[in-house]
C-alpha positions in Angstrom: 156.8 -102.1 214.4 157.0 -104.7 211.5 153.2 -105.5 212.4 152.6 -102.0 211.5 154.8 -102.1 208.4 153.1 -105.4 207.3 149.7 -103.8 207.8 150.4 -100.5 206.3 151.9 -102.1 202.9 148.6 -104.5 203.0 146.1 -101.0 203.4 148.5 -99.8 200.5 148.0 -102.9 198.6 144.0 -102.7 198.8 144.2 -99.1 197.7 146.3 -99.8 194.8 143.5 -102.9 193.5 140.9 -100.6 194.5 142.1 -97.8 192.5 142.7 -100.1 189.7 139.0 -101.8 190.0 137.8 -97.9 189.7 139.8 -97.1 186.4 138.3 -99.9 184.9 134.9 -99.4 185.9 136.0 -95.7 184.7 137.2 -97.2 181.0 134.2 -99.7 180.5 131.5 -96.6 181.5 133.6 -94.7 179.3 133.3 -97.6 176.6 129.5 -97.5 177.2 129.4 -93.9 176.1 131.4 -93.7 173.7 129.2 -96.6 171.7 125.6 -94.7 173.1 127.6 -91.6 171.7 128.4 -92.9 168.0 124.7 -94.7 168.1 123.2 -91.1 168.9 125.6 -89.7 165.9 124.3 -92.0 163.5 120.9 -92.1 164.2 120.9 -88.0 164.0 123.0 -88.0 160.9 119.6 -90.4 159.8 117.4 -87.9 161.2 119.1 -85.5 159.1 119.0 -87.5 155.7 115.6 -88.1 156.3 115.0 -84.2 156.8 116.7 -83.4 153.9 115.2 -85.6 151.5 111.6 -84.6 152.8 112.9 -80.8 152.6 113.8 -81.8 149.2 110.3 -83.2 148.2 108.3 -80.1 149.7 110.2 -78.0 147.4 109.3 -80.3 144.6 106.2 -80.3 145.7 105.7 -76.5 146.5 106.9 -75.8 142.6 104.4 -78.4 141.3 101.9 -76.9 143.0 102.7 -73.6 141.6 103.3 -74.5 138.5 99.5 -76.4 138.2 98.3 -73.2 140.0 99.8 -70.8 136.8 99.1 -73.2 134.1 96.5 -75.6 135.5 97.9 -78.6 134.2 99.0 -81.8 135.9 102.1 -82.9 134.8 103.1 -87.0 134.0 105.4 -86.8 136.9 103.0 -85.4 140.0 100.4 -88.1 138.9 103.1 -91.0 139.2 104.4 -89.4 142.2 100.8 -89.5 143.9 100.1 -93.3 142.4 102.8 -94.0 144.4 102.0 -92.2 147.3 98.7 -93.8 147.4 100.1 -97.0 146.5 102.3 -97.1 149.9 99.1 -95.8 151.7 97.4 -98.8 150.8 100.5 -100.8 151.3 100.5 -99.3 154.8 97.2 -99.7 155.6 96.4 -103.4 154.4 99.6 -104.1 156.7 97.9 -101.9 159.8 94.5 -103.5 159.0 96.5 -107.4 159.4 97.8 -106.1 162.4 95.1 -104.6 163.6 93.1 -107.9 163.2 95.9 -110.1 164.7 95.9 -107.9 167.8 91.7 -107.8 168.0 92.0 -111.8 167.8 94.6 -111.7 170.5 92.1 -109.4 172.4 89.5 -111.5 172.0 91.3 -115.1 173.4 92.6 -112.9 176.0 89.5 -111.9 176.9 87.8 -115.5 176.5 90.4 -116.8 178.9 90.1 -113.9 181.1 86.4 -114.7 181.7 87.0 -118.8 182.3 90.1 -118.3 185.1 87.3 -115.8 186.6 84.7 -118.2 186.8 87.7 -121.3 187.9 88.3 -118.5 190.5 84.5 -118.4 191.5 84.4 -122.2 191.3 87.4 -122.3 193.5 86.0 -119.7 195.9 82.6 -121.8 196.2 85.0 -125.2 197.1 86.7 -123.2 199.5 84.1 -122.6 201.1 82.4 -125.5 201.0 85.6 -127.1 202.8 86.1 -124.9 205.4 82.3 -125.6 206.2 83.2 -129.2 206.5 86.3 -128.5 208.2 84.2 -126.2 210.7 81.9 -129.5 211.1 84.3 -131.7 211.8 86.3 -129.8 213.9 82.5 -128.8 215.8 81.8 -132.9 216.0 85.7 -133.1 217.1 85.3 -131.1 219.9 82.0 -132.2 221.2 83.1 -136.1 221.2 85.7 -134.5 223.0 83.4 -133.0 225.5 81.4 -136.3 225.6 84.3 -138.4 226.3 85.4 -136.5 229.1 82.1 -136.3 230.6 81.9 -140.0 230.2 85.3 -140.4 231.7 84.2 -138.4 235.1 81.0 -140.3 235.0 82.5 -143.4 235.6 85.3 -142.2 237.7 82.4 -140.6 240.0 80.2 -143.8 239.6 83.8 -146.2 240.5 83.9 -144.3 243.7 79.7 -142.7 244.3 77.9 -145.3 242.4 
């Protein structure tokens, strides 16, 4: 009876740690997404803001457009606003064309030492074989002195007792 009461309060005791080890894998998956959760607010509430603003300047836009349609003049403020726009353009561009050029030189060495570990692999195919040619020969010479000596070994066993 006490074994059982001393096993029974040890099961208890494992249920109790184990229950313990679950709430806290509970807490820190909870913890988890509850920071994945205010990461996804913020960048929507970004997401938003940037919607907004770009809501904002197609409005501007449309009432440009409208106005230049009615009176067919271009005001000071749409030509600044397009020498900007093609300002970041080219700012975008010159920094896609760098890139573009970093990753086409990359490309290129990748390429270049691409094509010499595939001839080092051709090289090394070539000595492999070469070896296991002279590995086949020496093994072949192996095995015939092998042959030989035991020929000459029953030679001179039958000549010791024929001869």
């Amino acid at each position: 009876m006490h074994l059982y009461s001393l096993l029974f309060h040890y099961v208890q005791d494992e249920m109790e740690e184990m229950r313990s080890e679950m709430l806290e894998m509970r807490d820190m998956y909870m913890e988890e997404d509850v920071y994945q959760l205010q990461e996804l607010r913020q960048q929507l509430e970004q997401a938003n803001k940037t919607c907004r603003i770009l809501q904002y300047r197609l409005r501007k836009a449309e009432r440009r457009s409208l106005r230049v349609a009615q009176t067919g003049q271009v005001d000071g403020e749409l030509i600044r606003t397009l020498e900007q726009d093609v300002k970041v353009a080219k700012d975008v561009s010159i920094r896609l064309h760098s890139q573009l050029d970093s990753v086409e030189k990359k490309r290129s060495r990748l390429e270049k030492e691409n094509e010499e570990l595939r001839v080092r692999l051709q090289d090394l195919e070539v000595a492999k074989q070469v070896l296991q040619q002279e590995i086949d020969k020496v093994g072949s010479k192996y095995s015939n002195l092998a042959v030989w000596s035991q020929a000459r070994r029953g030679q001179s066993s039958v000549c010791q007792h024929g001869c």
